[in-house]
VEXDREN-2710 file (C-alpha; in Angstrom, 1 decimal):
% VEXDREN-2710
k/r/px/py/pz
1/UNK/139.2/70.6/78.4
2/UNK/140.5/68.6/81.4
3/UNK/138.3/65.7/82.9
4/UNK/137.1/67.8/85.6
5/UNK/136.3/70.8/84.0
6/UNK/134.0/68.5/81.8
7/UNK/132.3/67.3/85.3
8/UNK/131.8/70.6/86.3
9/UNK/130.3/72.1/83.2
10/UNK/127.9/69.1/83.0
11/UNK/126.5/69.8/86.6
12/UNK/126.4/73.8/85.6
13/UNK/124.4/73.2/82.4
14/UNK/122.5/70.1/83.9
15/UNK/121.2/72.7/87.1
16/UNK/120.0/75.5/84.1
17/UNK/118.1/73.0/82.5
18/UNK/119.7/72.3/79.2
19/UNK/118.3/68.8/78.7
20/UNK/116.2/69.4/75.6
21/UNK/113.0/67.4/76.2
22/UNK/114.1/66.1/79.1
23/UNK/111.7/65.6/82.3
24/UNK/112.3/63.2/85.5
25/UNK/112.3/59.8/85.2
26/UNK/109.0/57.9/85.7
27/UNK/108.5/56.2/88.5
28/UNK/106.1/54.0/86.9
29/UNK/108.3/51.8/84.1
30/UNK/111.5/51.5/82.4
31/UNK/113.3/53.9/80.7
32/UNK/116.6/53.5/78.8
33/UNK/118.2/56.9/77.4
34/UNK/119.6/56.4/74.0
35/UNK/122.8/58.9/74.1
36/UNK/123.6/58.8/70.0
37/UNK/127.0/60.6/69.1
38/UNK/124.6/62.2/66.0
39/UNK/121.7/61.1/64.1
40/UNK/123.5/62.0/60.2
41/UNK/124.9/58.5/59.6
42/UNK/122.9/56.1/57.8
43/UNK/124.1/53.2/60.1
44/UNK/122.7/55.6/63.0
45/UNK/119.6/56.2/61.9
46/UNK/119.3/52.5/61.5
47/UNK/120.4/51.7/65.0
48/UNK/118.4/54.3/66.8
49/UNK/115.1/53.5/64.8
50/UNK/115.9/49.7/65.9
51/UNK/116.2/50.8/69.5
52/UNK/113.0/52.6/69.4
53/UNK/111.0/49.9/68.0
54/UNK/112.3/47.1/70.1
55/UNK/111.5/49.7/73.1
56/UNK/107.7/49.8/71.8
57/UNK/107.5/46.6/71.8
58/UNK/108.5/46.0/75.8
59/UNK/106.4/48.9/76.9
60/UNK/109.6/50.8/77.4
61/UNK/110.0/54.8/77.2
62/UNK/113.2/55.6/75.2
63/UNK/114.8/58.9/76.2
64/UNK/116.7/59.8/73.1
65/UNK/119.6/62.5/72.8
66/UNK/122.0/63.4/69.7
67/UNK/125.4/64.5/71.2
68/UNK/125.8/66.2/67.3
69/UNK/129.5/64.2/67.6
70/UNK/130.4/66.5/70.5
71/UNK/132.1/65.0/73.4
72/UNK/131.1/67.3/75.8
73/UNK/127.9/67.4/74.8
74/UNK/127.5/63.4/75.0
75/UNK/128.7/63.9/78.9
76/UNK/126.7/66.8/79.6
77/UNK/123.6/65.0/78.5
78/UNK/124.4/62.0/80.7
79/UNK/124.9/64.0/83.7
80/UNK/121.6/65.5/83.5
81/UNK/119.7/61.8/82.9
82/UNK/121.0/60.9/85.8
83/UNK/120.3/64.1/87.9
84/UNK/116.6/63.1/86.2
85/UNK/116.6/59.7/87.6
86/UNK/117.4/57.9/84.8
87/UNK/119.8/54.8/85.3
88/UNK/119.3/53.0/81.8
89/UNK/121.8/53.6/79.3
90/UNK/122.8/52.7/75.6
91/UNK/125.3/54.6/74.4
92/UNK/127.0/55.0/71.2
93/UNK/130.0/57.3/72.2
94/UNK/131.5/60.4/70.3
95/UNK/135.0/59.4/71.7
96/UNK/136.3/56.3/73.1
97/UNK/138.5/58.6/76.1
98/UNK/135.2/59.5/77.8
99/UNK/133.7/56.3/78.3
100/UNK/135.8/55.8/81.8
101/UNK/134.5/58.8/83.3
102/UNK/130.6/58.1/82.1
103/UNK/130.8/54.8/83.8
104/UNK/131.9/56.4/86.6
105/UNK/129.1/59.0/87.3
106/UNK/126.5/55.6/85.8
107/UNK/128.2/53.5/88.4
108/UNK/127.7/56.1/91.1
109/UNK/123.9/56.0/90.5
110/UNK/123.5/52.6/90.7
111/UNK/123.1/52.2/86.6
112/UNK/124.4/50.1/83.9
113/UNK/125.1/50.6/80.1
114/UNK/125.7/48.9/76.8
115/UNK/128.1/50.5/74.0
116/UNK/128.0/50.0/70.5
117/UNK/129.8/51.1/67.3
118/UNK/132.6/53.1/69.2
119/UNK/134.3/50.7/71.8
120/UNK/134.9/51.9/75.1
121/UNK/138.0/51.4/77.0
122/UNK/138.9/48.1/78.6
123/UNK/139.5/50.4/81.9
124/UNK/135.3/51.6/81.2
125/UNK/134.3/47.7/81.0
126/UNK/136.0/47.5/83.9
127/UNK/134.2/49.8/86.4
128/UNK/131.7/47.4/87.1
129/UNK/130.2/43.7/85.9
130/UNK/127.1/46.3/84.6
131/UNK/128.8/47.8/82.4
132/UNK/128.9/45.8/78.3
133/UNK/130.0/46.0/74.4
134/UNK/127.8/45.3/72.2
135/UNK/129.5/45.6/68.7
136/UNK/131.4/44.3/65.8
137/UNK/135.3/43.5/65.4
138/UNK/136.2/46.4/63.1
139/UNK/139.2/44.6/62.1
140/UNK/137.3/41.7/60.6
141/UNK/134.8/44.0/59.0
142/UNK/138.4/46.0/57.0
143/UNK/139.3/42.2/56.1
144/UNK/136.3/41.6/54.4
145/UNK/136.3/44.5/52.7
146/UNK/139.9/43.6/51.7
147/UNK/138.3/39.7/51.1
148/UNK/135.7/41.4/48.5
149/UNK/138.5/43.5/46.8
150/UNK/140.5/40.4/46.5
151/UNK/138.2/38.2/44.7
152/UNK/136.9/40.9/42.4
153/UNK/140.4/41.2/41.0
154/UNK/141.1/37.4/41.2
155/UNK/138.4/36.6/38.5
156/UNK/139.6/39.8/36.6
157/UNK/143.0/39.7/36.8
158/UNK/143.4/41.9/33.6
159/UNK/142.2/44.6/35.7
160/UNK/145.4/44.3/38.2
161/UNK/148.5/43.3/36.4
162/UNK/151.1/41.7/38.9
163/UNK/148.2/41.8/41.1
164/UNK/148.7/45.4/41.6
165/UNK/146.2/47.8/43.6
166/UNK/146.4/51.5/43.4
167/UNK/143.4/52.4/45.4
168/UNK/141.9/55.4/46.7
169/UNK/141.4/55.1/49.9
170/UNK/138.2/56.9/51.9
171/UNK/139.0/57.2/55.6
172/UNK/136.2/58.0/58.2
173/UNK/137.4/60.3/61.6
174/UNK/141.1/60.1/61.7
175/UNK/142.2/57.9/64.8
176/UNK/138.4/56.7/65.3
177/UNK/138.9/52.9/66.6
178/UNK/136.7/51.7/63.1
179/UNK/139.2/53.8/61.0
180/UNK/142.2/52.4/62.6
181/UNK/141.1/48.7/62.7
182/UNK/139.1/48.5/59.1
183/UNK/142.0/50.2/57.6
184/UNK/145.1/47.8/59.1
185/UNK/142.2/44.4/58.5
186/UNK/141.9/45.7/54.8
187/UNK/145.6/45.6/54.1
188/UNK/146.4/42.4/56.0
189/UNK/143.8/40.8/53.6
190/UNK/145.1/42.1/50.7
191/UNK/148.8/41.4/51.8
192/UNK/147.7/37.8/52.8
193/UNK/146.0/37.6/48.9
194/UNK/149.2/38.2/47.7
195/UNK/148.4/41.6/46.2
196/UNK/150.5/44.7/46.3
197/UNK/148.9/48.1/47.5
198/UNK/149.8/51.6/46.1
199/UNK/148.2/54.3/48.0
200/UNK/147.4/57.2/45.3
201/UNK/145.6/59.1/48.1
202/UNK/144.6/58.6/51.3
203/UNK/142.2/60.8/53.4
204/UNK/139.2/61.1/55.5
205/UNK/136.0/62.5/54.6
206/UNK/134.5/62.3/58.4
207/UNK/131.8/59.5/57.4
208/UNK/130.3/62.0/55.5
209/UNK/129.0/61.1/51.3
210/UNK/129.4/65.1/50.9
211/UNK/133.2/65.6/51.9
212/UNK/134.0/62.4/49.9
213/UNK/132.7/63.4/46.6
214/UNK/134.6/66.7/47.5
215/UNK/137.7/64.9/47.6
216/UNK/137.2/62.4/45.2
217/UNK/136.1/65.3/42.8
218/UNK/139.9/66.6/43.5
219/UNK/141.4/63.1/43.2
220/UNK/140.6/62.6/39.5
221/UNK/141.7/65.4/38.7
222/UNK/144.6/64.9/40.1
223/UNK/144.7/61.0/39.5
224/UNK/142.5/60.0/36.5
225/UNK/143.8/57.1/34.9
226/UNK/146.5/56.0/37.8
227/UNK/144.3/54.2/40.3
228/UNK/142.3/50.7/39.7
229/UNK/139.7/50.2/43.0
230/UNK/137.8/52.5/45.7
231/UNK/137.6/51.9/49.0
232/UNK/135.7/54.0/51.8
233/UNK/135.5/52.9/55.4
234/UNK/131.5/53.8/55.4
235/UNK/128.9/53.1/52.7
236/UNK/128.3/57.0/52.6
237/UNK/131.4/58.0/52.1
238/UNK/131.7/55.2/49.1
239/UNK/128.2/56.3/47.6
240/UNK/130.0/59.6/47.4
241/UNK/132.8/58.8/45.4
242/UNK/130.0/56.6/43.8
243/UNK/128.5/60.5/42.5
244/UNK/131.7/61.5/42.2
245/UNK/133.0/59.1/39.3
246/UNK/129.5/59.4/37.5
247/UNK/130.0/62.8/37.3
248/UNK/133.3/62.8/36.2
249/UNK/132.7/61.0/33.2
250/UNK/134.5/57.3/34.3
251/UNK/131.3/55.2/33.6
252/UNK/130.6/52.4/31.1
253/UNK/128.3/50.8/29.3
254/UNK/129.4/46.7/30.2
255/UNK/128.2/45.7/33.6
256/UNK/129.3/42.2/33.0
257/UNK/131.6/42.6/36.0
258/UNK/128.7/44.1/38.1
259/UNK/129.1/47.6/38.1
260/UNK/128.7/50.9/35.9
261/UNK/132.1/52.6/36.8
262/UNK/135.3/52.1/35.8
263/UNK/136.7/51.1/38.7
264/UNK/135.4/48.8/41.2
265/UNK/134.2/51.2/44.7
266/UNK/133.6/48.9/48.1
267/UNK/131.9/50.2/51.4
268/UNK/131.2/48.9/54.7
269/UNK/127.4/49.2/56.3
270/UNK/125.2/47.8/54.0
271/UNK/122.5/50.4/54.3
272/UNK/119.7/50.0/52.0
273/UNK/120.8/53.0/50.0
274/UNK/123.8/50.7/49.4
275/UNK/122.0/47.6/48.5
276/UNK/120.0/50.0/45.9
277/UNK/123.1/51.2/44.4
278/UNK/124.3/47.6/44.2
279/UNK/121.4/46.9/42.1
280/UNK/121.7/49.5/39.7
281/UNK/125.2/48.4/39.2
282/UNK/127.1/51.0/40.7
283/UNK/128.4/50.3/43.9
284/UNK/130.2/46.8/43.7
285/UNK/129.8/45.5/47.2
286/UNK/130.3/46.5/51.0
287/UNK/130.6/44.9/54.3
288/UNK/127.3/44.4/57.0
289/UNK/127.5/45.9/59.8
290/UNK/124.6/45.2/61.2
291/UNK/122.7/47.9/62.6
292/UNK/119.8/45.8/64.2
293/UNK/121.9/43.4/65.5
294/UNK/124.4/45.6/67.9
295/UNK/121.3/47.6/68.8
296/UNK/119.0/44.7/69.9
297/UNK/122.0/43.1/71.9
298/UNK/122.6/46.6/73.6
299/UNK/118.9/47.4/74.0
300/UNK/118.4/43.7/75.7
301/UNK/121.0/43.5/78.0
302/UNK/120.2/46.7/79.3
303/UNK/116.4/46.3/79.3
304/UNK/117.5/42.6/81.5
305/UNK/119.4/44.7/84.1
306/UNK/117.1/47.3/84.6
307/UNK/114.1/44.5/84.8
308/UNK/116.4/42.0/87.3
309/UNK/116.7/39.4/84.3
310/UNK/120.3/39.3/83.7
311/UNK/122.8/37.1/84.4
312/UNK/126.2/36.4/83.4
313/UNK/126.4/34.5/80.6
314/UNK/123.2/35.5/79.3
315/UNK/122.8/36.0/75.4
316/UNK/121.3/39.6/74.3
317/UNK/119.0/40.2/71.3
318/UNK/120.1/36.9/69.9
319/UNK/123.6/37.3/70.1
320/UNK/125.3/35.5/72.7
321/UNK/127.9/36.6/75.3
322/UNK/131.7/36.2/74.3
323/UNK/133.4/33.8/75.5
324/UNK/136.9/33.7/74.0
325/UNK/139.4/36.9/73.5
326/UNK/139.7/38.2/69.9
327/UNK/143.0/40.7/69.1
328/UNK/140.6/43.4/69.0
329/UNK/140.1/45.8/72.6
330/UNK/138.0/45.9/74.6
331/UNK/137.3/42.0/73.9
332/UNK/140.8/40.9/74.1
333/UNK/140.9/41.1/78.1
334/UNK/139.8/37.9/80.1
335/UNK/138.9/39.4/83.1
336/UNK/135.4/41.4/80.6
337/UNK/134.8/39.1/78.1
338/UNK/131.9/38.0/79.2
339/UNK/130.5/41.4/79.3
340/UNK/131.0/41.5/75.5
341/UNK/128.6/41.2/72.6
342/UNK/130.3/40.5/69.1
343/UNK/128.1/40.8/66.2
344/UNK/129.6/39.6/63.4
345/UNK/130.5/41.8/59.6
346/UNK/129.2/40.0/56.9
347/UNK/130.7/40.3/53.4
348/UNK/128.2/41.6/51.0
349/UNK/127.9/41.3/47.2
350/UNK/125.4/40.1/44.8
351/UNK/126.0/36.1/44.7
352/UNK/125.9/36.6/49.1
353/UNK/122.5/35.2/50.7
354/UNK/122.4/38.9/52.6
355/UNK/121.7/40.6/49.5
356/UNK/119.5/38.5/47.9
357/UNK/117.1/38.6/50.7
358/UNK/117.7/42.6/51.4
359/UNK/118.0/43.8/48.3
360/UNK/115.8/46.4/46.9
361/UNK/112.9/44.4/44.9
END
């Protein structure tokens, strides 16, 4: 569907009322409407809980809405927000292409908004000064990944002769920015280790731990025997290939080397159900991205606009405002870096300070 025809629909469904819950905004104190691309994600979950309770804290009403990974949806329920009033946004996109257009109609109101997880275009940053990124460099968090794979099979180089990796590789949305970017970070880390990667099979499983067991159910039995490491883009989709291997039979009974399985199997998120798995030896390690941290630096800078506090410069939720480029859009363009919040990946396995404090007791 063209641009327009998205406009339009949004106004038609906005005028019937289709704004589940929604009412118009309160004249009496802030609200900030939380427009989540879906709620099935661990890492989601996380972030929208965060929100909420940082939003409790500051008296704040939080107007939530779960797009259910539907574009169209996503715009629709901004368009009727801001037919209600509402002027407050954090966002975490379904698509990257919209994000132009919603600052547009945000802009027109006289709004502002803060975007996490998904980035928006440079040309969305650009609408206006009110307009921010509150994220992590995906490419960084695929390089840690690759850092972790690296120095597993450093100190067991038995397990990767000629420093050999035929991996498996678990792929979120095809042509979502974190696919791209994790995926080209992991294999400059592991080319830059030295180590050779064999792709035995590639694909997504759309985030999801249910498709990825699915395929990696299918992959050994096409595969057992020919591949040597895991690694999926999302801690649910590497707690599914997690199931998958138990199942399968390609367990054992030394954890000397920190896990259960056969092969070593790496995520990105560090959810708690990740940490847990970690403990009990099955999932080697995974990547933080760190759920509290975008959403408190997206939640602040938006609660500081809406309450006249920001300024340029400011630092949000304890993350301070970029102030250097990185290779990575939208925070490799001068003229918006200073709209951008870049909350670091940090690698996570047993011997790192993150798990020993976060770890399941």
């Amino acid at each position: 569907m063209k641009k327009i025809g998205l406009v339009v629909l949004c106004l038609v469904l906005a005028g019937a009322g289709a704004f589940a819950g929604g009412k118009k905004a309160e004249s009496g104190g802030t609200t900030i409407t939380l427009l989540m691309r879906n709620m099935d994600e661990q890492f989601l979950k996380d972030y929208a809980n965060n929100v909420q309770a940082l939003a409790r804290e500051k008296g704040v009403t939080v107007n939530l809405q779960d797009a259910r990974s539907d574009g169209a949806t996503q715009l629709t329920q901004l368009q009727t927000a801001l037919n209600q009033g509402h002027k407050w946004f954090v966002i975490v996109p379904c698509v990257s292409e919209l994000s132009e257009q919603m600052n547009q109609l945000i802009q027109e109101k006289g709004g502002a908004a803060a975007y996490s997880n998904i980035q928006p275009t440079t040309a969305a940053l650009k609408v206006g000064k009110n307009f921010f990124f509150a994220s992590s460099p995906e490419f960084v968090g695929g390089r840690y990944q690759g850092q972790l794979i690296a120095d597993y099979f450093d100190k067991y180089p038995d397990k990767a002769p000629g420093k050999v990796l035929n991996m498996i590789l678990i792929l979120g949305q095809l042509g979502h920015p974190a696919q791209v970017n994790r995926e080209a970070g992991l294999l400059a880390e592991l080319k830059t280790r030295g180590y050779t990667v064999n792709t035995v099979a590639r694909d997504t499983a759309n985030w999801t731990p249910d498709q990825s067991q699915q395929k990696m159910d299918a992959w050994i039995a096409a595969y057992r025997g020919k591949f040597n490491v895991v690694a999926a883009q999302n801690d649910g989709m590497a707690l599914g290939a997690v199931e998958s291997l138990i199942q399968s039979g390609l367990t054992k009974a030394d954890a000397s080397d920190g896990t259960t399985l056969q092969v070593p199997v790496y995520g990105i998120d560090a959810t708690g159900e990740a940490l847990n798995s970690m403990k009990e030896n099955r999932l080697f390690a995974t990547v933080l991205q760190d759920a509290k941290g975008q959403s408190a630096a997206a939640f602040d800078v938006i609660y500081q606009v809406a309450t006249g506090a920001y300024k340029p410069g400011n630092p949000a939720g304890g993350t301070p405002a970029a102030t250097a480029t990185i290779d990575e859009a939208p925070a490799n363009d001068t003229s918006i870096i200073g709209q951008c919040y870049l909350v670091p990946f940090v690698p996570v396995d047993k011997n790192s300070d993150y798990y020993k404090q976060n770890a399941p007791k």
